[in-house]
Each structure stands twice: as C-alpha cells, then as structure tokens.
N, C-alpha and C positions, 0 to 999 in steps of 0.2 A: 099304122093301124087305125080303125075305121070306128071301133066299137063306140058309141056312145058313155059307156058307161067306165072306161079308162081315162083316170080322174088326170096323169102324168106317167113318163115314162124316162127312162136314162138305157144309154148303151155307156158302160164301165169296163177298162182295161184293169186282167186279173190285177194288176196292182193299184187297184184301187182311182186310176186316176179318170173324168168323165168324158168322155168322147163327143158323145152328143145328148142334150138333154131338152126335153120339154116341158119342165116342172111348172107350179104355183109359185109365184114370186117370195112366196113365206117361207116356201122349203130350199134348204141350204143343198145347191149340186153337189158341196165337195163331201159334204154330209152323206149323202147319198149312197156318192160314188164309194167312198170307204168303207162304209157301212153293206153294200151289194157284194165286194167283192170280199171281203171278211165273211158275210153268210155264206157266200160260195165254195169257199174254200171249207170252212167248216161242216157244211154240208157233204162235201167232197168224201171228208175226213171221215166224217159218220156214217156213209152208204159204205166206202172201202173198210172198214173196221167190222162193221157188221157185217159184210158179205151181202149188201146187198147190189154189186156190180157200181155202171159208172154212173155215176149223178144227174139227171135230168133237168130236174126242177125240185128249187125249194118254197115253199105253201106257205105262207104265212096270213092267218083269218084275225084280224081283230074286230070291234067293235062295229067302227065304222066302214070297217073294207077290208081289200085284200092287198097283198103285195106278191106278186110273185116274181122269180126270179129264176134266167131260164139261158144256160152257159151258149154261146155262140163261140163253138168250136172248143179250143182251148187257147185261144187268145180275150175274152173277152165275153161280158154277161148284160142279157137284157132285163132291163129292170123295171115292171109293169105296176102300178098301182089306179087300182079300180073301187069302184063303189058298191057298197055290200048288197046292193039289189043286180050287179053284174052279174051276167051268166056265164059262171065261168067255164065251163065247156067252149064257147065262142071265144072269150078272151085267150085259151089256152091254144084253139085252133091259128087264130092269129099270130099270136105269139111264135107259132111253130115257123108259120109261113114266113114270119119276117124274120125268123132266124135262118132261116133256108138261105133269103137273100142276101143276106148280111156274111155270111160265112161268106160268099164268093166275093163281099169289095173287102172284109177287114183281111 
C-alpha cells in the first residue's frame, strides 16, 4: 500500500499469530497480531448476531488515527493504521485491493 498517510500495517492469521508486519519499532507485532484477530472475530460475532450478514471491516477512530481491520478471506486479517488527517476512502480503496491479492498467495 502506497497511501502516505498509513502510519503501519500487519497481515494476522485468524489465530492470532503475525504473518507479515511493517510496524513502528515501539509497537509490539505479537500485540498487534492478538489483539487484530480478537477484534475480528468479535466483530464477526456482532455483525452475525445482529443480522447484519458477514463481516467486512471493523473501524476504529481514535484521537490520533485510525485502525482498520479488513478479513482476507477466512484465513487471515489485514491490519491498517493510519493518521487522522488520512483519507480514508483511499486508505479503504487500498486496503480492498491488497486484500484481493493477498487472498490468491495466503
């Protein structure tokens, strides 16, 4: 991914463990990874519970940015963190596309 404004990113197997990651040296991968695939599945749980079909992507806005997280297939989740002036439309268009590629090597 290309966006200027994606600050680090992890691909995470649903159980938690990192595949491949390009983070900040401060932020912990395995942290990461646990933590991506824990929101996912929870997310999972909330869309199917409510009826709101299968899970796309889960949104998270904090202060300084965003994290999204966005399933690659059902083996595995990409895990995006960007800066709150990103635009996320782009980051999410991206996102899509490298999950496209990513479904055909995992």
């Amino acid at each position: 991914m290309s966006s200027p404004d994606i600050e680090g990113s992890a691909i995470v197997s649903m159980d938690g463990l990192s595949i491949a990651a390009a983070l900040h040296e401060e932020i912990e991968e395995d942290r990461v990874s646990a933590m991506s695939a824990a929101m996912l599945s929870l997310g999972d749980r909330i869309a199917s519970e409510l009826g709101r079909g299968e899970l796309n992507q889960v949104y998270i806005r904090g202060k300084h940015g965003y994290v999204v997280l966005m399933s690659i297939g059902n083996e595995a989740v990409l895990t995006v963190m960007a800066s709150i002036r990103g635009k996320l439309g782009l980051i999410l268009l991206e996102m899509r596309r490298a999950c496209q590629d990513l479904r055909d090597i995992i």
